[in-house]
C-alpha positions as CSV (number, residue, x, y, z in Angstrom):
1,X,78.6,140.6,89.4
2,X,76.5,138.7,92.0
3,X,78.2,135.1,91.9
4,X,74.9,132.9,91.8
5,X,77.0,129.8,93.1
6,X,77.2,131.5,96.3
7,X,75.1,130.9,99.6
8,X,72.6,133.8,100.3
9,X,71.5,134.3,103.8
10,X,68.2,132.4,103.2
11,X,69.6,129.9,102.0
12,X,71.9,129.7,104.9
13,X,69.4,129.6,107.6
14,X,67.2,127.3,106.0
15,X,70.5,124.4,105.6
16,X,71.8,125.3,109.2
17,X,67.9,124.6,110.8
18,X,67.6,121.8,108.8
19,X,70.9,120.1,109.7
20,X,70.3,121.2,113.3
21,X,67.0,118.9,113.3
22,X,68.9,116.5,111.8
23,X,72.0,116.4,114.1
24,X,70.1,116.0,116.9
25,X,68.1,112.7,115.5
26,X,71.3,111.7,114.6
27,X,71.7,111.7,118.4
28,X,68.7,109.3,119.0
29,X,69.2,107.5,115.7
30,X,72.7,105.9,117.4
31,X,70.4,104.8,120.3
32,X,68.4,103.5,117.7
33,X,70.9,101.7,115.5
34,X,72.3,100.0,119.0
35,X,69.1,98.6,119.7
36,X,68.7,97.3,115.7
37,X,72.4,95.8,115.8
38,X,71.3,94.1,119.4
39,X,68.7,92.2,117.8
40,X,69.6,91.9,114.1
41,X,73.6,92.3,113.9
42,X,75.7,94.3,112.4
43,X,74.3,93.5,109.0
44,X,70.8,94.5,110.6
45,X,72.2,97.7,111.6
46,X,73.2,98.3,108.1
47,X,70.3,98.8,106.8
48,X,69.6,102.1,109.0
49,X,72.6,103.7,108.0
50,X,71.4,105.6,105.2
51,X,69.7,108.3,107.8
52,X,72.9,109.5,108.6
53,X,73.3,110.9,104.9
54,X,69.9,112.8,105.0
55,X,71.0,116.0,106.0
56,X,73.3,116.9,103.3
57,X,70.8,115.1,100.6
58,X,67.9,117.4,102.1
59,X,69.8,120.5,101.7
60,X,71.6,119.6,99.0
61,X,68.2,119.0,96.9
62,X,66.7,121.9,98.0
63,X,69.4,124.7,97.4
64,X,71.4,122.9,94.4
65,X,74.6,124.8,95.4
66,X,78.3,123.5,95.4
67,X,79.6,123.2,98.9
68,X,76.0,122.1,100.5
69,X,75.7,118.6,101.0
70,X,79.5,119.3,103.1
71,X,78.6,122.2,104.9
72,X,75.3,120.5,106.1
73,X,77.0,117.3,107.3
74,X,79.3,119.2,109.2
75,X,77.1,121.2,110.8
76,X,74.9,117.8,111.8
77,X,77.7,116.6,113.3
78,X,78.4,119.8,115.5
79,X,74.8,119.7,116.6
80,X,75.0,116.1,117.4
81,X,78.4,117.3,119.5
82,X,76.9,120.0,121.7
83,X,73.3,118.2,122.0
84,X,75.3,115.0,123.7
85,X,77.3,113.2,121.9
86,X,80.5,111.7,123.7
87,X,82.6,110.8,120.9
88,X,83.0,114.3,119.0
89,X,86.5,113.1,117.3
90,X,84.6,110.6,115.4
91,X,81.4,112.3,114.6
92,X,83.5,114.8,113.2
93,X,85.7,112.6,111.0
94,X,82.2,110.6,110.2
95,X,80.3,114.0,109.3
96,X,83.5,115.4,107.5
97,X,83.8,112.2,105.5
98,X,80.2,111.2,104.7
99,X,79.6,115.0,103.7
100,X,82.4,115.3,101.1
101,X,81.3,111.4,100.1
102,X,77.8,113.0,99.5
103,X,79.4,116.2,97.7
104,X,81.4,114.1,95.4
105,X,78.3,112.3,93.7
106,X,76.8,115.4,92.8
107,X,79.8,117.5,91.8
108,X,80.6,114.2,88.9
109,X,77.1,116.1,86.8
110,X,78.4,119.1,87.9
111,X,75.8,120.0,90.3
112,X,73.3,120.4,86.6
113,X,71.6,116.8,88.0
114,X,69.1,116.3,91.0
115,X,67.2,113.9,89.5
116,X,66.4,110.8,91.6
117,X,68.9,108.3,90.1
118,X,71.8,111.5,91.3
119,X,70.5,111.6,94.8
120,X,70.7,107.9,95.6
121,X,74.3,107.8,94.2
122,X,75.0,110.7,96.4
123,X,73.5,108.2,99.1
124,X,75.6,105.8,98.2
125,X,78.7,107.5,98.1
126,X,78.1,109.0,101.8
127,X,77.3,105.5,103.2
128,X,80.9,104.1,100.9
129,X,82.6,107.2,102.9
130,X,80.9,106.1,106.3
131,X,81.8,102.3,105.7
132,X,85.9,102.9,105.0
133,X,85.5,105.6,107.7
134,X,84.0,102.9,110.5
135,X,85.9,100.3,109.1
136,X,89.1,101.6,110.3
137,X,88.0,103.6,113.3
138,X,86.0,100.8,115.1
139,X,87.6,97.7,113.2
140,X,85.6,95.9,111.3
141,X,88.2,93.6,110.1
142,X,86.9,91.4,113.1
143,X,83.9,90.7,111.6
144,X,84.4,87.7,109.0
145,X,84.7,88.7,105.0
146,X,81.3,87.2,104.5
147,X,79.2,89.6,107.2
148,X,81.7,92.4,106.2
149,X,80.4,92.0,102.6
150,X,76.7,91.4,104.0
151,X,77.4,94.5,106.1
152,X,78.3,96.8,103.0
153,X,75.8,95.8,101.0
154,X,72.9,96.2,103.0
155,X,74.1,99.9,104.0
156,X,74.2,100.4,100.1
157,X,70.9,99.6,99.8
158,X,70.2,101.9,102.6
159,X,72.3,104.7,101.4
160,X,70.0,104.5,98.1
161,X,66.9,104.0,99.2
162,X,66.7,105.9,102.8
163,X,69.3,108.3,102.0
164,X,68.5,109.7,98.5
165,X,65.2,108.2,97.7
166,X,63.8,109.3,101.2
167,X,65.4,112.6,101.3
168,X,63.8,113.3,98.3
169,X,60.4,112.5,99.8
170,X,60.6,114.6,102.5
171,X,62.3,117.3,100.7
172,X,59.6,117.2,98.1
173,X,56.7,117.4,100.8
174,X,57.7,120.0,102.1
175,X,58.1,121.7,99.2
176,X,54.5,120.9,98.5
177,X,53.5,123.3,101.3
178,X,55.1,126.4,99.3
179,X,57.5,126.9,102.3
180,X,60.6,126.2,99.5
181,X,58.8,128.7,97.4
182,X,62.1,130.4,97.0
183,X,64.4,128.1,96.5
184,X,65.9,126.1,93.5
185,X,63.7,123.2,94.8
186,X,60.2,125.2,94.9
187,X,61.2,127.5,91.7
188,X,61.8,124.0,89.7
189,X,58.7,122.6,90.8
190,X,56.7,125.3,89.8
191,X,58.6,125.4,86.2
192,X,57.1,122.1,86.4
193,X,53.8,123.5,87.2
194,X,53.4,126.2,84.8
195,X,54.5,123.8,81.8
196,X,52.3,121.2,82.6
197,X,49.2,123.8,82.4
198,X,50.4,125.5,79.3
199,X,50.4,122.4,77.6
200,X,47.1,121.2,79.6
């Protein structure tokens, strides 16, 4: 019997593609996130974080498949390797742990739950993963308790709102252009569809 919970070829492609775009503005996002933390701080910074939890959110709302939100984090973080990036020990720890952070919040509803509310906790828990992670690889300790607090608060927010509520977005725009047609994204949405005319 054809185990459903398994990754099918298009559904491969279209997580790797997606995670390769992303990997690569992870890339410029760090250029980014220097230049915010040079004018705002740290606790500035914080507040962009939540775009480096996209890529599993993206794919994980699209395909709604255990093992996604991981696999697409991990590959993010090889892209962002071979396009440039000099510190491939780290990104790799950061994409390992911010993926499985990600995974965790939407393996708790058993990967039944998409909904909104399910994608910002999955935000949320990536950026908690990404905050331990940096806090012991770069040493946050330095920074007083009070910023440190400030710090992981505002990448909460971010984790929510950029990460899960802004994932959604752009997963549900495209979806609007019927490229996601066959996927558990696109066939939910036009469930959606055919309900709302049948009781229209």
């Amino acid at each position: 019997m054809k185990n459903s919970k398994a990754l099918n070829l298009r559904e491969i492609v279209v997580m790797s593609s997606i995670s390769v775009v992303f990997g690569i503005l992870y890339l410029v996002w760090i250029f980014f996130g220097q230049f915010v933390e040079g004018v705002f701080g740290p606790v500035g910074r914080g507040l962009i974080s939540g775009f480096w939890i996209m890529a599993p959110i993206v794919c994980a709302y699209i395909i709604r498949k255990p093992g996604v939100a991981l696999s697409a984090e991990m590959i993010a973080a090889v892209t962002e390797i071979l396009v440039g990036s000099v510190n491939a020990g780290v990104v790799l720890i950061l994409g390992f742990t911010q993926g499985l952070g990600a995974e965790l919040a939407l393996a708790l509803f058993l990967y039944r739950s998409y909904r909104l509310p399910v994608l910002m906790l999955s935000g949320m828990f990536g950026i908690i993963a990404n905050f331990i992670t940096l806090y012991f690889l770069y040493g946050y300790s330095q920074y007083s308790s009070i910023v440190t607090g400030l710090m992981f608060v505002t990448m909460l927010i971010s984790g929510a709102l950029l990460a899960g509520w802004g994932s959604k977005s752009i997963a549900d725009a495209l979806c609007r252009t019927g490229v996601l047609d066959n996927f558990a994204l696109g066939k939910v949405e036009r469930k959606k569809r055919i309900d709302h005319d049948a009781v229209s």
